[in-house]
N, C-alpha and C positions, 0 to 999 in steps of 0.2 A: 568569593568571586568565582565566575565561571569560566575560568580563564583556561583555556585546552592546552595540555601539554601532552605528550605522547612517548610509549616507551620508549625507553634507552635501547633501541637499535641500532648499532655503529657499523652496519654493514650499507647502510641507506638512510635519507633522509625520511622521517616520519612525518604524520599528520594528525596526531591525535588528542587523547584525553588524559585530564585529571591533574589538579595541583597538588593534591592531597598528598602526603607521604604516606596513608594508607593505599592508594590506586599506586604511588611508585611502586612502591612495594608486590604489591598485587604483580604488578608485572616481570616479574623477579621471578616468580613460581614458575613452573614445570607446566608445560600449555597442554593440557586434557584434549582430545576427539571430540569435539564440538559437536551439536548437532545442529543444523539448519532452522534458522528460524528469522524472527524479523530484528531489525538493530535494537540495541537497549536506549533506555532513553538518557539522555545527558540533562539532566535538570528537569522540573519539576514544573516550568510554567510557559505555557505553550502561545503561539501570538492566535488573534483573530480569525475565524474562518473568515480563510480568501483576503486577510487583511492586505494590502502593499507595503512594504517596509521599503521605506528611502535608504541610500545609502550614499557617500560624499567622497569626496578625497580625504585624507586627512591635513590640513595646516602643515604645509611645506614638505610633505612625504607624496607626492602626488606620484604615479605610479610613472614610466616612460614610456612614452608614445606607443611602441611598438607591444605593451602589454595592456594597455586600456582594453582595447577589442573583445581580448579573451576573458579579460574580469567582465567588459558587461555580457560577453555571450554566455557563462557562465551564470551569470544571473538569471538570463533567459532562458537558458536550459531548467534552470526550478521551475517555472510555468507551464513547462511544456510537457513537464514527466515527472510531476510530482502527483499527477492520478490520484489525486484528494482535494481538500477544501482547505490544505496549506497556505501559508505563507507565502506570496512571492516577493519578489524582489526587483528594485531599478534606481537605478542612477538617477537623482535627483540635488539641484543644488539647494544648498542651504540643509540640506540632509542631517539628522543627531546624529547618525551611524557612520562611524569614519571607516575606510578603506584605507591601508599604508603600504607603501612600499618603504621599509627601512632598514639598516644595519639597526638604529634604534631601536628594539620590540623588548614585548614582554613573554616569547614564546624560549620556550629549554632549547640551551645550546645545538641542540639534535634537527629544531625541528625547522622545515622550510617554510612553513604557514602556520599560523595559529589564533583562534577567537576567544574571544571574551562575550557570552549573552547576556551576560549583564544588563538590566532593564527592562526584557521581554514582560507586556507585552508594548512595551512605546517606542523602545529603541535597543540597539546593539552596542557594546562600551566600544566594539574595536573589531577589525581583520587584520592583519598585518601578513605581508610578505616578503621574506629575507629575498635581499637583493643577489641579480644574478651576478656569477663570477664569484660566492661566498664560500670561504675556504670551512669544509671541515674534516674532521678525524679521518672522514671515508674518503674523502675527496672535496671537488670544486662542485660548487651547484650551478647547474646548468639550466635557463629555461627555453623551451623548444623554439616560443616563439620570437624568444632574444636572438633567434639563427636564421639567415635567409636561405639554410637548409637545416633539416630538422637533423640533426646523429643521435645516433644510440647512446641513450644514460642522461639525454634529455628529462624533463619535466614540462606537462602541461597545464600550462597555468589556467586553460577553461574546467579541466581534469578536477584542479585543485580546487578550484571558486567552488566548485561547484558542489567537493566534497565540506568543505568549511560552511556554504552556508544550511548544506544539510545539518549541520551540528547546530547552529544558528533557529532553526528550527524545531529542532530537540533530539536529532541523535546523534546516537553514539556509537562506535565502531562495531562493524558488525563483527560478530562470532562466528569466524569460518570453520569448515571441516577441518580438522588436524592436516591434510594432503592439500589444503587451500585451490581443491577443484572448484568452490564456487565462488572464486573473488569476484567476477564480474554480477554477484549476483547482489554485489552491493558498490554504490561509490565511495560512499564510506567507510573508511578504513586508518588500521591504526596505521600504515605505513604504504607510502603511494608505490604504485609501479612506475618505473622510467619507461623508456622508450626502449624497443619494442615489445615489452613482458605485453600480458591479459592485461587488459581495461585500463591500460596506460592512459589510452584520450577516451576512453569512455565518456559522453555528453550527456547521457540519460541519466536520471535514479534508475539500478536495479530494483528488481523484483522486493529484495527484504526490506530495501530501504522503503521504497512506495509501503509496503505491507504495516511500517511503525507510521507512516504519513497516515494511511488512513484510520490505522488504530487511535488517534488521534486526535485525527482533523474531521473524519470522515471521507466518503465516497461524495464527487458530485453530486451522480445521480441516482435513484434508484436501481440503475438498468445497468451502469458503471460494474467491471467487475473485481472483485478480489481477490486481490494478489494471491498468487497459487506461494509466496514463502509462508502462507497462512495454513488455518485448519479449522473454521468456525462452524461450530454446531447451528442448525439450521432449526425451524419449529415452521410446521406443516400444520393447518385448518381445514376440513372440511364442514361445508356447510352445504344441506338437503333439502329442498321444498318443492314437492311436498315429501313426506316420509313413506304415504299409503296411497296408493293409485289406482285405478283401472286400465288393463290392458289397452296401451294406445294413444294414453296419456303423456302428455311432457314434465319430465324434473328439471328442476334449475340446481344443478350442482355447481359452488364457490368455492374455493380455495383461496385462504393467505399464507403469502412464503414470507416469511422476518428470521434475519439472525438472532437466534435467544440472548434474550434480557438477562443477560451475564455480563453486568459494566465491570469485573474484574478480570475478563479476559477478555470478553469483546469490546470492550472501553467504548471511544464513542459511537462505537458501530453498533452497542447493542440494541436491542432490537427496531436496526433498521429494516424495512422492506425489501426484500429481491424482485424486480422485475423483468421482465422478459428471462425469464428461466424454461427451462426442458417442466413442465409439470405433468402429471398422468393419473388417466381418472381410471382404475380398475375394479372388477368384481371380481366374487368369486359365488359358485354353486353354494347351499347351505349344507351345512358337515364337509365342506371341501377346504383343505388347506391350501389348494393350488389359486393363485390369482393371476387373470387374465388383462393385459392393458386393452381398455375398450377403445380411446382417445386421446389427444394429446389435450389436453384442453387452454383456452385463448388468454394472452393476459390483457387484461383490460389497459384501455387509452387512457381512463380518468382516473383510477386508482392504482397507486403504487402497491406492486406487492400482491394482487388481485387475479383473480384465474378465474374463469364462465364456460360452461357446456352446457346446453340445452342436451338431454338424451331421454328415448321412450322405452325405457325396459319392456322385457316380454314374459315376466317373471320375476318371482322374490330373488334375490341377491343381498350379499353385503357389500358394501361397498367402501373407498379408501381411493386416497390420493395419495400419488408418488413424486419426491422428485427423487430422481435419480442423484448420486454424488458426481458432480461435473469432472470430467479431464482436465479442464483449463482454467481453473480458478479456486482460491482455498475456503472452498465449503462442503461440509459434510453430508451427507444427503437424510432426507427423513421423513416418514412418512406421518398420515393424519391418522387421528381415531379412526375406526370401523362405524361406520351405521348403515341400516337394512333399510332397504326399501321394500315394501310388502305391495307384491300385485297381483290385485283380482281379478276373475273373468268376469266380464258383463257381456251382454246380449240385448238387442232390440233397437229403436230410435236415439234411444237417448244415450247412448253410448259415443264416447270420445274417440274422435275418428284420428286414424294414425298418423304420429308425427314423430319421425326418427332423422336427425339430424347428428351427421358422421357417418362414421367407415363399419357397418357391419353392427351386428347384434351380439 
């Protein structure tokens, strides 16, 4: 069973994973300098791209008034910043997938929320949420929106929805830095922030969590970009026609940008298409090691992943396309084979009259 339970922290209430007495355990050791990357996954079997999953009251644990709102905006918040071809989520009656509010659950004494995936991809066994005013070891649980003012050491329960049904959809708590400077850089986590800490009401998916969404589910679009908690090798094409010219003449240089056909680390993203990217069509003299960017060149409307420059060399060159590694998004940058364009002099009528299209020779 996929039932989430979450370490034994007795300074706070948790949110997390694992029924195993191997994962309790796990959590017992001595916590290593983490490095930054996307969440791990919690289970093994992912829902539909873009599928809806319904979701109910549970039979007689129906949640109160005052917390409905934040359970369904929570829900809402998955469609809105899960920047993949994920799972959403909606309130639906007659729903398989029950929502609870109960002292009843099947979540460890510790935790304030907790899922069971159980049945992905057709249904959810369970959510459950410990009710407010719930005594423990640490204290009383508090939920924000249980207060017609919010105080500190609260819990927000869009916070929570939102962290659980990212579990719901397969992960699992992200790996922070040892100095937990990047908590916001995920909602999911093994243990929530109250009110006022980092990403207390956090509404969105962070960066890493998106990053295991689309590792996953995929990217919308083509054009959609990749979460910068990533680092995906890229594979650059060039293509030439013609190869051999006369002075004056026009080439048609292509390029395809795709993330490399690596399904064991790009999973379902490999080799998708990049669209609209930075691409660069350069030469270089022959015996010259130095290369110069001639143009940016265009991505095509019709094809994903596709780059066009018309250009009239004035002379042999080699030539190569670049894309640069982007600032804003986790792909690695990579360049295309080399090929030579060879250009002859002609002279007289029948010579191909000049066409240079772009910035400069």
């Amino acid at each position: 069973m996929n039932t989430l339970l979450h370490p034994a922290d007795r300074r706070r209430p948790a949110l997390g994973l694992g029924l195993t007495v191997l994962v309790a355990l796990a959590a017992l050791a001595p916590v290593p300098a983490f490095a930054h990357g996307p969440d791990p996954l919690f289970g093994t079997r992912t829902w539909y791209q873009n599928q809806v999953v319904g979701y109910t009251w549970a039979s007689g644990y129906v949640p109160p008034s005052w917390m409905i709102p934040a359970i369904d905006a929570g829900a809402t918040d998955v469609g809105e910043s899960r920047a993949s071809r994920a799972a959403t989520f909606a309130r639906q009656s007659g729903a398989p997938s029950p929502v609870a509010y109960s002292a009843t659950m099947p979540c460890p004494s510790y935790a304030i929320a907790c899922v069971d995936r159980t049945g992905v991809p057709v249904s959810f066994a369970g959510l459950w949420f410990r009710p407010h005013g719930w005594t423990f070891d640490w204290g009383t649980l508090r939920w924000c929106q249980a207060q017609s003012t919010f105080t500190d050491g609260c819990y927000d329960v869009e916070n929570v929805m939102l962290d659980e049904l990212g579990h719901i959809e397969i992960l699992g708590h992200h790996v922070n830095y040892s100095d937990g400077s990047d908590f916001t850089d995920a909602v999911v986590q093994a243990s929530a922030h109250s009110r006022p800490k980092a990403g207390w009401n956090q509404h969105v998916f962070g960066d890493c969590d998106v990053a295991r969404l689309e590792l996953e589910y995929e990217r919308q679009t083509a054009s959609d970009p990749v979460s910068d908690c990533l680092n995906l090798a890229t594979a650059l094409s060039l293509s030439i026609s013609p190869t051999s010219v006369y002075v004056g003449a026009t080439v048609a240089f292509s390029s395809t940008l795709k993330i490399t056909l690596d399904t064991t680390t790009n999973r379902a993203m490999a080799g998708d298409p990049l669209s609209r990217r930075s691409v660069l069509l350069q030469r270089r003299p022959l015996g010259s090691t130095t290369w110069t960017t001639v143009t940016t060149m265009y991505p095509s409307a019709a094809t994903d992943g596709l780059y066009t420059v018309l250009w009239s060399p004035t002379a042999t060159y080699d030539w190569r396309a670049l894309f640069p590694t982007p600032a804003n998004e986790g792909l690695v940058g990579s360049t295309s084979a080399i090929t030579r364009v060879t250009v002859s002099g002609c002279s007289g009528s029948g010579c191909p009259s000049s066409l240079i299209l772009g910035a400069g020779q």
